[in-house]
N, C-alpha and C positions, 0 to 999 in steps of 0.2 A: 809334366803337364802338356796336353794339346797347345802345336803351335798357332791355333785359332781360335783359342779358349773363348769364350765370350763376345767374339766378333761377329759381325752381320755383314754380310756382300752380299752384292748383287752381279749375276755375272749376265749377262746381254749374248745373242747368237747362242743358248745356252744348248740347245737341242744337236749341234753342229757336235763333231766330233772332238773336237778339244773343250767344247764349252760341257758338254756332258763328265769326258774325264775330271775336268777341272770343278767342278760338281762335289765328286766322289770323293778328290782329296782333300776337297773342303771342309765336308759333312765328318770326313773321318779324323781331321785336326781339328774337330769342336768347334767351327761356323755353324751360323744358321744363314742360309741361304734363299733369297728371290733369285728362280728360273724367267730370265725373258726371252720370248720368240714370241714369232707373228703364229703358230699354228698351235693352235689349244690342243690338237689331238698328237701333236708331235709333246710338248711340254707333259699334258698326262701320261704319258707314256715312262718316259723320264724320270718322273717323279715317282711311280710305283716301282722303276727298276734300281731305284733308291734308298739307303736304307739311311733315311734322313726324320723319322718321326715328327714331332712338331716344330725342326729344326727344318722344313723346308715345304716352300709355295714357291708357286708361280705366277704370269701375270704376261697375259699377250698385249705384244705390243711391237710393232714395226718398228725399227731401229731411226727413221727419219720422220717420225710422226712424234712431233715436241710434247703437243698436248698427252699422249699414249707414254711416252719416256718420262714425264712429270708425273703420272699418274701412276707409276712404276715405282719413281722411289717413296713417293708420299703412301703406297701400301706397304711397302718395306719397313718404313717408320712406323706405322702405323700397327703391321704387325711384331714385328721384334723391336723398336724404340730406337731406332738409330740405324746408324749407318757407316761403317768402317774403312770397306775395301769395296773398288769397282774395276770389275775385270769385263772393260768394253771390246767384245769380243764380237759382232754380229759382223757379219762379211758375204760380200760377194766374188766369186772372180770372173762372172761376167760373161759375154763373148770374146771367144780366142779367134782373132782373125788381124789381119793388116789393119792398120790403124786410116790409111784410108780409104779404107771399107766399115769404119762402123758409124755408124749410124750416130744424130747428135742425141739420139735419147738411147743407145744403147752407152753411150759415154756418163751419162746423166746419170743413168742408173745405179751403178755403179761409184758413182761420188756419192750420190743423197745416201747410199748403203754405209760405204767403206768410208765416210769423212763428216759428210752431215750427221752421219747413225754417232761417230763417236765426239764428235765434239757435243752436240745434244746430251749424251748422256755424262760428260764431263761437267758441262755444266748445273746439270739438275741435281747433281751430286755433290757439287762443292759447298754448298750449301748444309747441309747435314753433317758431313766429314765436318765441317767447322765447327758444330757444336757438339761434336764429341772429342776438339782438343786435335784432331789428326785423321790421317789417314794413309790407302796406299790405294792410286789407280793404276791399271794396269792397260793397256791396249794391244791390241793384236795388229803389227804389221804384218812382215814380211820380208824373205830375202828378196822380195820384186822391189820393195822399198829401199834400198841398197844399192841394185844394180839392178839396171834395165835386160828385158827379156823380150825378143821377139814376137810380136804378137800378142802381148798382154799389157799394149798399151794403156788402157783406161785402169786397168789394173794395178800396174805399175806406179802411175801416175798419184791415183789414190792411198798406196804402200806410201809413197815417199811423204807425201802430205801427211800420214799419222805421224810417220816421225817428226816431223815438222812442230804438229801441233804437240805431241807431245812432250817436247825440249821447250817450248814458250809457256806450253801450261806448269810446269817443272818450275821455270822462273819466277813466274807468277804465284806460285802456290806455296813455296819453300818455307817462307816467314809463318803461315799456317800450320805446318808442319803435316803437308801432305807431299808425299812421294810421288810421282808422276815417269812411269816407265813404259818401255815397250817390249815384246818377246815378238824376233822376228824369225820366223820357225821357216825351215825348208822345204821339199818334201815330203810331205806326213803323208800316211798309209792311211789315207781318209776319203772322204764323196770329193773333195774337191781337188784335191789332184786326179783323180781320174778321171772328173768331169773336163779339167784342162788335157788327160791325154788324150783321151777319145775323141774333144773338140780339133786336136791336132793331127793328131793321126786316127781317124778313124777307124783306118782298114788294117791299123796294126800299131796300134795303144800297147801291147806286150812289149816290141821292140824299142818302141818312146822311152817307158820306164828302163828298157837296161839303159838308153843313150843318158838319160836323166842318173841311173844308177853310178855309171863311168865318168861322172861329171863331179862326185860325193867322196873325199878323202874315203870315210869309211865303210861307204862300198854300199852303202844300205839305205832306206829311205827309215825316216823316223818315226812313231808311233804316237797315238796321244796323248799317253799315260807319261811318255818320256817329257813335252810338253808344259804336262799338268803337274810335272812336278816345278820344273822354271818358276812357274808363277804364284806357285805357291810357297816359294823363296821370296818373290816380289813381294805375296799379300803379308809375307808376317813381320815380326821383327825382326827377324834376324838380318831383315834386308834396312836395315835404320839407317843406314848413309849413304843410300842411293838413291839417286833421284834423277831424270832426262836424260837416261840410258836407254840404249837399243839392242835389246841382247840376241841376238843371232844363236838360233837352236836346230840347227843346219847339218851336222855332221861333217863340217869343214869343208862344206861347198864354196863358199866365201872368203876361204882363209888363202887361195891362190894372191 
């Protein structure tokens, strides 16, 4: 049997490169899936490179916009009858510069994304997971959530707050019988690490990634597939006695 037999999730930042992977391994362990993003023409896209038939819609909607994230799960409901697993995954990582140089609304930004976007959809969802008996959320830090990085102050700052919330919503949820996790991925071969090299090194983002590569036990930066499988250990049972975990998907970047 599918490890996602009968389940409904909704994954959030869905168009983002792990949220697409993680998509794929849904559809193909027997979810039926809501795609959320702000860009209807990124989400269509998505969905037709999907082989998810009437196991999969979508539903724009900004990750900090309550009323747009409420209106997310109640189509969710609405179409497949429930609500199982949520994999709060929408993120920024902002501007890369010295922290005092950025701006109080490029800091802003960045929380309303990476902390307002996931607590918003924590809560809209606990509500539903309750009347299906359980569930499994998932959230996307970071190893910046961990350990601080130079220049990705607002970033960082935001990482560490998911796991934060994370571990309290965990507490909070347990007697319900909803899991409450995080996957805090390293390096991934995605837009947004090379939006942070380029923002770093501009004039030689190549050489970035080897100092980033030489920093990684296994020599190599991660992929999203490798990722979308993490958490698709989280969404299912197998992951039944885990709950206000932060699991680092790093390549032993972390393990110094």
């Amino acid at each position: 049997m599918a490890r996602l037999s009968g389940k409904v999730a909704i994954i959030s930042g869905a168009t983002g490169g792990i949220g697409g992977a993680t998509a794929k391994r849904f559809l193909e362990e027997g979810a039926s899936v809501m795609l959320v993003g702000r860009s209807a023409e990124k989400l269509a896209a998505l969905v037709s490179s999907l082989d998810g038939g009437d196991r999969i819609q979508s539903f724009v909607a900004a990750a900090n916009d309550e009323a747009a994230v409420k209106a997310s799960v109640a189509a969710t409901i609405d179409t497949f009858g429930g609500l199982d697993i949520l994999f709060a995954n929408a993120g920024t990582e902002g501007h890369t510069k010295p922290l005092d140089q950025l701006t109080i609304d490029e800091f802003n930004e960045v929380q309303q994304t990476n902390v307002v976007g996931v607590w918003l959809a924590f809560k809209h969802c606990v509500s539903a997971m309750k009347k299906r008996g359980g569930g499994s959320i998932i959230a996307t830090s970071s190893i910046a959530g961990l350990i601080g990085f130079p220049g990705l102050a607002a970033y960082s700052a935001s990482k560490h707050a998911v796991c934060g919330l994370v571990k309290s919503a965990a507490l909070e949820l347990a007697t319900s019988n909803i899991r409450v996790n995080a996957v805090a991925p390293g390096p991934i071969d995605n837009r947004m690490i090379h939006s942070i090299e380029n923002q770093m090194a501009p004039d030689d983002a190549a050489n970035l990634r080897k100092q980033f590569e030489g920093m990684i036990a296994m020599g190599r930066y991660g992929v999203n597939e490798e990722v979308a499988n993490l958490i698709l250990f989280l969404a299912s049972d197998e992951s039944s006695y885990t709950t206000g975990s932060i699991y680092p998907i790093d390549g032993g970047f972390t393990a110094v």
